[in-house]
Every structure is written in C-alpha cells, then in structure tokens.
N, C-alpha and C positions, 0 to 999 in steps of 0.2 A: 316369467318375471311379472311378480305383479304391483303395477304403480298405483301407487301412494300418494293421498291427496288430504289433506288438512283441510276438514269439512266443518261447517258448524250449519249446515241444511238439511241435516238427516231426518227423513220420514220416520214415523212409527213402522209400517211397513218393511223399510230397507231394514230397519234394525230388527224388526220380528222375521226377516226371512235369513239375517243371520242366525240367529237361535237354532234356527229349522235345521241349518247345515248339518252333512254327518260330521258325527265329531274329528274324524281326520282331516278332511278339507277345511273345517273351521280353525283349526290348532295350526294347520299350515299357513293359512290366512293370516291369522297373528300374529305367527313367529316372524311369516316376511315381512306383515308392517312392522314388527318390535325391529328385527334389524336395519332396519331402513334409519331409525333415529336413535336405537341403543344399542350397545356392548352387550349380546345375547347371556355372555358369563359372568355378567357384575351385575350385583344386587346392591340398594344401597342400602346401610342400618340404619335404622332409629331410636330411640329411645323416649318412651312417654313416660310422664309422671305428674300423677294427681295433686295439685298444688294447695286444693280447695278440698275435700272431700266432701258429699253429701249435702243434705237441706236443700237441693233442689227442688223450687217449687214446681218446676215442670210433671208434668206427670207420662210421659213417655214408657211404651207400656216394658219396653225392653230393659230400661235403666232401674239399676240397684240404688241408685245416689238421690230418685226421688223419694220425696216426701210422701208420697203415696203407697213405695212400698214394702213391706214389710221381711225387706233381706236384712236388717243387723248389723247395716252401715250406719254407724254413727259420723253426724257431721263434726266439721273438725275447723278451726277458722285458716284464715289465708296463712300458708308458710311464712315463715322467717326468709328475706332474701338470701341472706346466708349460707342456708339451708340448703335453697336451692340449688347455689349455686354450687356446694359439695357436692351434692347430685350428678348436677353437670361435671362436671371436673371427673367424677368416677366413671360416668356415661363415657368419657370422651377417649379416657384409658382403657375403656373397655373396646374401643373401637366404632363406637356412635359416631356419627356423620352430624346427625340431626338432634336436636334435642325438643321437644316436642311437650308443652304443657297444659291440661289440662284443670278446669273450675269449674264446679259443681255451682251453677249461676244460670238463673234466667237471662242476668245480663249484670255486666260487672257494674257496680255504683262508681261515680265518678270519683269518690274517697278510699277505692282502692287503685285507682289507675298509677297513683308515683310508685308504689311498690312494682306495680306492674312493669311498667317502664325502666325502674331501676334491676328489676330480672332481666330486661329483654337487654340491658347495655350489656349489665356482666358476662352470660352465658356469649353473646356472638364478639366479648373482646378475647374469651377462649379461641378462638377461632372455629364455631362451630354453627349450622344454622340452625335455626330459632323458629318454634313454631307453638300459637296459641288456640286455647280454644276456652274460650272465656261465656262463649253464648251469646246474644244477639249484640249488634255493634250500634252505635251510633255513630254520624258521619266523622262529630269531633272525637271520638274517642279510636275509630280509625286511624285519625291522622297521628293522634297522640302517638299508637302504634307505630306508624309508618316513620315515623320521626327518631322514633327511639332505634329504629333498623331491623324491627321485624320484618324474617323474609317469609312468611307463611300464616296462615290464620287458616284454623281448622272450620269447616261449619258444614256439617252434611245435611243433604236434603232430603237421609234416610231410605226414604223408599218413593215410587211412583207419587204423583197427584193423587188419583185416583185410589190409592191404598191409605194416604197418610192421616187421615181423620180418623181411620181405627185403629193407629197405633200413639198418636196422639192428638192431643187437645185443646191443651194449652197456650200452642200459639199457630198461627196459618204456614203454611207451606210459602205464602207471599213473603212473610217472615223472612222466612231465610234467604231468598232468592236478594230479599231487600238487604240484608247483611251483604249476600254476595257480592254484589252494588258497591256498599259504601264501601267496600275492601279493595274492589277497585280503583273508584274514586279515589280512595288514598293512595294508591300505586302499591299495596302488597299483593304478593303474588296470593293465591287460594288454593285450598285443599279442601275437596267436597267428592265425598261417598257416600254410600251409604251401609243400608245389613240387608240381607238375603235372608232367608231363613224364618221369615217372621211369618208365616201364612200366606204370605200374598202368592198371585199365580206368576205364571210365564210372562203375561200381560202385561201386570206390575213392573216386574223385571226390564220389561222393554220401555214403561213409562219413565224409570230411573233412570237408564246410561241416557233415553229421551232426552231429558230434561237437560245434563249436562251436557250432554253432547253439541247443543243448539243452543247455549250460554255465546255471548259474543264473542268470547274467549273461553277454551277449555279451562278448569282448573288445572293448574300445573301440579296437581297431585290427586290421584283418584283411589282411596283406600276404600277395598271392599270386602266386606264385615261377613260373618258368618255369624249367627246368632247363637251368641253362649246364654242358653236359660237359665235362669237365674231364680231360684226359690223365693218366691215372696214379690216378686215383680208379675204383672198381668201377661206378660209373653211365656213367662219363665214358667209359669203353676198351666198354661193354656197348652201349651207343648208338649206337658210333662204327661198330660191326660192324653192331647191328640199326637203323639211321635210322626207320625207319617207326613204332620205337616212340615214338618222339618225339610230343608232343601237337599236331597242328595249330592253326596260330591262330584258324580257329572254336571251336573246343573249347574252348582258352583261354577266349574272348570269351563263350562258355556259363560257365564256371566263375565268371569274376565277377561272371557278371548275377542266378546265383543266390546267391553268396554276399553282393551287393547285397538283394536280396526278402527272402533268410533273416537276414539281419540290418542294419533298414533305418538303425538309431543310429551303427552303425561307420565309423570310416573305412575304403574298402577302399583296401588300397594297390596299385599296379604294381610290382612289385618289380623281381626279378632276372629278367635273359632279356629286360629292354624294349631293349638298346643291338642286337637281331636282329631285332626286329619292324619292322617298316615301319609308316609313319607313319598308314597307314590301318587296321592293327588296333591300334594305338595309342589312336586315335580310335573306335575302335568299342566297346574297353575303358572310356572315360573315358564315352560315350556310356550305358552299361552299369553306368557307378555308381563306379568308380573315381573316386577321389579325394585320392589320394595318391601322391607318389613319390620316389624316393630322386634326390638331385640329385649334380651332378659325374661323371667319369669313372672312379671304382673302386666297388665295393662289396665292401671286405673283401679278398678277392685274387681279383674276378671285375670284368671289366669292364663298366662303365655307359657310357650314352648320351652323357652330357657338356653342359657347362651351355651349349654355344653352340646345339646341336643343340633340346634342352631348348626355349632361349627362339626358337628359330625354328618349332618347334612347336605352340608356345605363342602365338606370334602368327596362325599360320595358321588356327589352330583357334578363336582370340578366346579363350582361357580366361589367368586371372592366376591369382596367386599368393594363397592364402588368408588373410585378414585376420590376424594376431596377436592370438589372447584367453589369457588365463590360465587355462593347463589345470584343468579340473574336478578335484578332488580326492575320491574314491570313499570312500563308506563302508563303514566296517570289516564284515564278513559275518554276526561275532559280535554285531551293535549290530544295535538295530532300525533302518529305513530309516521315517522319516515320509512 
C-alpha cells in the first residue's frame, strides 16, 4: 500500500528522481495515487471551442493564432453569444461534462467582458461547467468572472522557468503565475498545464510539474499538451528540421504519471498531440492517471482524435465517461479555509 499525501513542498530533486523510475514502478505509483482519489474507469469529457480566433499579439513560438505566425489563421472578431451557446447545447448532447472556451487575446479589454459574462450565465444555466481561457486577468475582471459562475479559468505556465523565455517573449512567466493569483483571489477554481514536446530536456519537464506542484494550492485541472507543430509557427517549422526533438511517447507517459503523484486531487487531462498517439500510449497515459480529455475533432485550430475514434477507444479499454457533479466552488485565498 502505498500512502498518499497532498503535497505542495515538492523538491526538484524528488520530482527528478520520479522521472528516473523504471517505467513499471512509476505507472504503479500513479495508478495507486489515481485510485486513492478517482474512479480508475471514468474519464471526464470536455469540449473546447475558439470563441476569438487569431491576432494574437503574443508571439508564443507554439501558437498558430499569433500575429507572428505565418499558419493562414485568419483572425475572426468575438462570437455571437448565441452562437455559443448552440455550441454548448450540441457539446452537451454529445456528452460533454465541460464546456471550455478559448480567445485569441493577450488579455480580454474590459469592453468585451458583458459578452463574456453573459456566455459564462448561459452555457452553466445548461447545466454544464464552464471554463475560460481569455489570457492574462486582472483582479476585477476575475471577479467579473467569478460572479458570473465561472468554475474554471484556463492559463498554462507552458513549460519550466528555465525553458520559457525560448518559447516565448512577450510576457514573463511572473505573468501567469500573477493570473494564477488573481483567479484565486476571486475564488475560481484553475486549470494550468502546460506542452511537452517543445525542445526542452527532462530538466524542463521537472521545472513544469515544479512549479505547479508547489502553487499554494494545486490547479484542480492539469492538461498536459503534446506539441502539434504547426507550419509557419517557430516551434512548428524548428521541429520539422529537428524531429528527434520531439518528445517520445514514453516520456510523455513519464510526464503524466508524475504529474499524477505530484498532484494526486487534480484532474490530469490528455490534451493536444492525443489525435497522433496510438491507442496504446493512449492507454498507458490513462493507466498513469490521466483523467481527462478534450472531446470532438478540433481543439481550437489544431486537430483532435474525434468522438467516433474516442468512443471506440473507450470501449476497448472498458472506461466511460465521468459522472456529472456540480463543480466545487474554491475559496476565496483572502478568507480563512475551515
């Protein structure tokens, strides 16, 4: 038996001598923590959808949607709420749990936030939860969120310290961490991942689950990326020359067993890069603590697996689709926690 302890004092160290494990004792490791706090055979769905597309001025070397580069994303202005909310409503027929929306935005203007808000009513009076990812936050525009009954706010910290100034430039690593923050402060729960795959080493990889892991509170959502290169993007054309740098899918399957151990409450998700993996490090992911994934055929302007693929997966492996409960609602950071 091995006990389970909700940590947020993890060493670099402890966590690079995870990695080191052989990979059976490491897959064992995570499967015990995964069942210690989940239903080893329910996965939850989700569903993301670009609500913003493109004119990102960020320049992120991974993303199609900046301004910087030259993938044949055209930007497109904020949806129609309407719009949306058809989305949703189709999402949620299809079996989505989660409905999860993305904007091509360094940071939302405060002249788009009543749209905003008037999304985040509609989609969770469906009864479904709500998750944004809009780009940096301010404290009031947090709260706007939190008000409106967002239970989720996307904002990944990517990759390590250490790695993130070569994949991007445009804003600091403090940045996001300071997002993290104000998302607390406002009492939404957080979803923070990052991508694999981008060049960095083992290192890197231990400075990432690092960082989250030793947040004051884990994210209650850890989605971890596998990097779809993307023509015309600086990761996407650098990859295409160097293939080797690319993450192997043991490696992968290392990344999320320990970001399973390092934070045993979280969901971890399969994100982007699952419609290339084959069905058996798919399975060895989910084996490993994965718990989550994005459903349908796009994520944003990268392709996904697809929901027939999905449910044929899903039957071979015996795993369903996770229960529906009513997202936990976080307390505020400023308030004591009983």
């Amino acid at each position: 038996m091995i006990e389970v302890e909700v940590r947020t004092d993890w060493s670099r160290a402890e966590i690079a001598s995870l990695f080191a494990l052989s990979l059976p004792e490491l897959l064992f490791r995570a499967a015990s923590v995964h069942r210690e706090f989940h239903p080893p055979e329910q996965v939850q769905l989700c569903t993301l959808l670009s609500i913003k597309t493109g004119g990102c001025p960020e320049d992120c070397g991974y993303c199609s949607q900046s301004v910087n580069a030259d993938s044949g994303v055209e930007a497109t202005k904020l949806m129609e709420v309407q719009s949306v909310l058809q989305k949703a409503a189709h999402a949620k027929d299809a079996g989505s749990q989660r409905f999860c929306m993305g904007a091509a935005w360094r940071n939302p203007k405060d002249r788009d936030m009543p749209a905003i808000v008037e999304i985040v009513k509609g989609v969770r009076a469906m009864g479904m939860e709500t998750c944004m990812t809009l780009g940096m936050l301010t404290p009031k525009q947090a709260d706007m969120l939190a008000e409106a009954g967002l239970d989720y706010y996307n904002h990944n910290v990517d990759t390590g310290p250490e790695y993130y100034e070569r994949v991007i430039t445009t804003r600091k690593y403090q940045d996001r961490l300071d997002t993290i923050r104000n998302l607390r402060d406002a009492g939404i729960n957080v979803c923070s991942g990052g991508i694999v795959g981008m060049g960095e080493t083992r290192a890197d990889r231990v400075g990432f689950v690092h960082t989250l892991a030793t947040l004051e509170r884990h994210p209650e959502s850890v989605p971890v990326n596998a990097l779809v290169p993307i023509k015309g993007t600086v990761l996407g054309d650098m990859l295409a020359d160097t293939p080797l740098a690319r993450i192997d899918d043991i490696e992968f399957v290392r990344t999320v067993a320990v970001a399973r151990i390092c934070m045993p409450m979280s969901m971890v998700r399969l994100s982007a890069g699952r419609e290339s993996m084959s069905e058996a490090t798919q399975a060895l992911c989910f084996l490993a603590g994965a718990n989550s994934i994005f459903t349908g055929d796009k994520l944003l302007t990268a392709p996904n697996a697809g929901d027939d693929s999905d449910a044929a997966l899903f039957a071979k492996l015996g795993l369903t689709a996770l229960a529906q409960e009513e997202p936990m609602r976080v307390c505020k950071t400023i308030e004591a926690v009983e």
